[in-house]
C-alpha positions in Angstrom: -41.1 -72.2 80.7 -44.0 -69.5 81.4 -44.2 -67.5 77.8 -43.6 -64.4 79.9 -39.9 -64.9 80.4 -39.7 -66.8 77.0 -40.2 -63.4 75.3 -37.2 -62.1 77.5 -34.7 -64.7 75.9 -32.6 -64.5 72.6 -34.4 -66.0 69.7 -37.8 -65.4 71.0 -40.7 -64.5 69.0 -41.7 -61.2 70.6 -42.0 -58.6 67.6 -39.3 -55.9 67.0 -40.5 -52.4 69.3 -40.4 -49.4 66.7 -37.5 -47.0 67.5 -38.0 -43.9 69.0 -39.1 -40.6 67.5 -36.6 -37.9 68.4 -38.9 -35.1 70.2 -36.8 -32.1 69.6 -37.7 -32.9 65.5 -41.3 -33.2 66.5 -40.9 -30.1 68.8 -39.4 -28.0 65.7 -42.1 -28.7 63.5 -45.3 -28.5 65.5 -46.0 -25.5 68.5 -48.8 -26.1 71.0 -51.7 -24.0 72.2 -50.4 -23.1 75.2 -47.1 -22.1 74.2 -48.7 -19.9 71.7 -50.5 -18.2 74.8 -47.2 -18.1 76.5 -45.2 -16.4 73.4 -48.7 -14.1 72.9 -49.5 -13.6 76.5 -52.9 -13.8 76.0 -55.7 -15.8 78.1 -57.5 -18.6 76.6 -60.5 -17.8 76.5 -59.0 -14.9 73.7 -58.1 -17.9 71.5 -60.6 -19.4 71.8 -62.5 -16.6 70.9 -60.0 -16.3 67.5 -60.9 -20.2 67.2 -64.3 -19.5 66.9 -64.2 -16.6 64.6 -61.4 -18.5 62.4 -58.6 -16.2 62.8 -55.8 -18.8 64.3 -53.3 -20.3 62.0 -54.1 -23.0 59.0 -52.7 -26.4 59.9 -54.4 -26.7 63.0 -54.4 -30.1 64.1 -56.7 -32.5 66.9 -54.8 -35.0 68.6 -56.8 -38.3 70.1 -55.8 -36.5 73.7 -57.9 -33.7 72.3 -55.1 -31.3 72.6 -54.1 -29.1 69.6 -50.9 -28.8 67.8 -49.9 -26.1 64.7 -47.1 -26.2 62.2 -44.7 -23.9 63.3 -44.1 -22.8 59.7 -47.6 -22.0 59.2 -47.6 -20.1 62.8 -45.0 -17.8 61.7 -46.8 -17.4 58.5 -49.8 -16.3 60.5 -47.8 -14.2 62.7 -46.4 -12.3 60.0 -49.8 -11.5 58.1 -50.6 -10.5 61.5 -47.9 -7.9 61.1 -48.9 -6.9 57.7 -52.5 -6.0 58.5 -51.4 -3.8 61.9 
C-alpha cells in the first residue's frame, strides 16, 4: 500500500491538523492598514508619511507577508488622543 493513501485510513500515523482559528476573533482584535485608510479616507502615501514621522498607533505589528496589522484597542486609543489634541 503506497504511504499516500495509508495516511487516508483509520489508525494511520498522519499527525493531528490544528483546529481552525475563528477569523471574526482575529478580525475584532487587530485592524489593517488599509481599512484604516478606508475608515480615514486618506491616501497612502499620508500614512506613510505619519509612519515615518511616528504618529500612527502603538502596537503596530509586521507580518512575514510584510503587511501590517494594529490592535484595534490601541487604534481607538490613538483615535481618541487624536480628538483630544484638535
Amino acid at each position: 500500500m503506497a504511504a499516500s493513501t495509508r495516511r487516508n485510513q483509520p489508525g494511520s500515523t498522519r499527525p493531528a491538523r490544528k483546529k481552525a482559528v475563528n477569523s471574526a476573533s482575529i478580525d475584532d482584535k487587530w485592524i489593517t492598514v488599509p481599512e484604516i485608510l478606508e475608515e480615514l479616507k486618506i491616501d497612502r502615501r499620508t500614512w506613510q508619511h505619519w509612519v515615518t514621522r511616528g504618529c500612527t498607533p502603538e502596537g503596530m505589528i509586521r507580518l512575514p507577508s510584510g503587511r501590517y496589522r494594529i490592535p484595534r484597542d490601541h487604534y481607538r486609543a490613538w483615535l481618541a488622543s487624536l480628538e483630544v489634541d484638535a
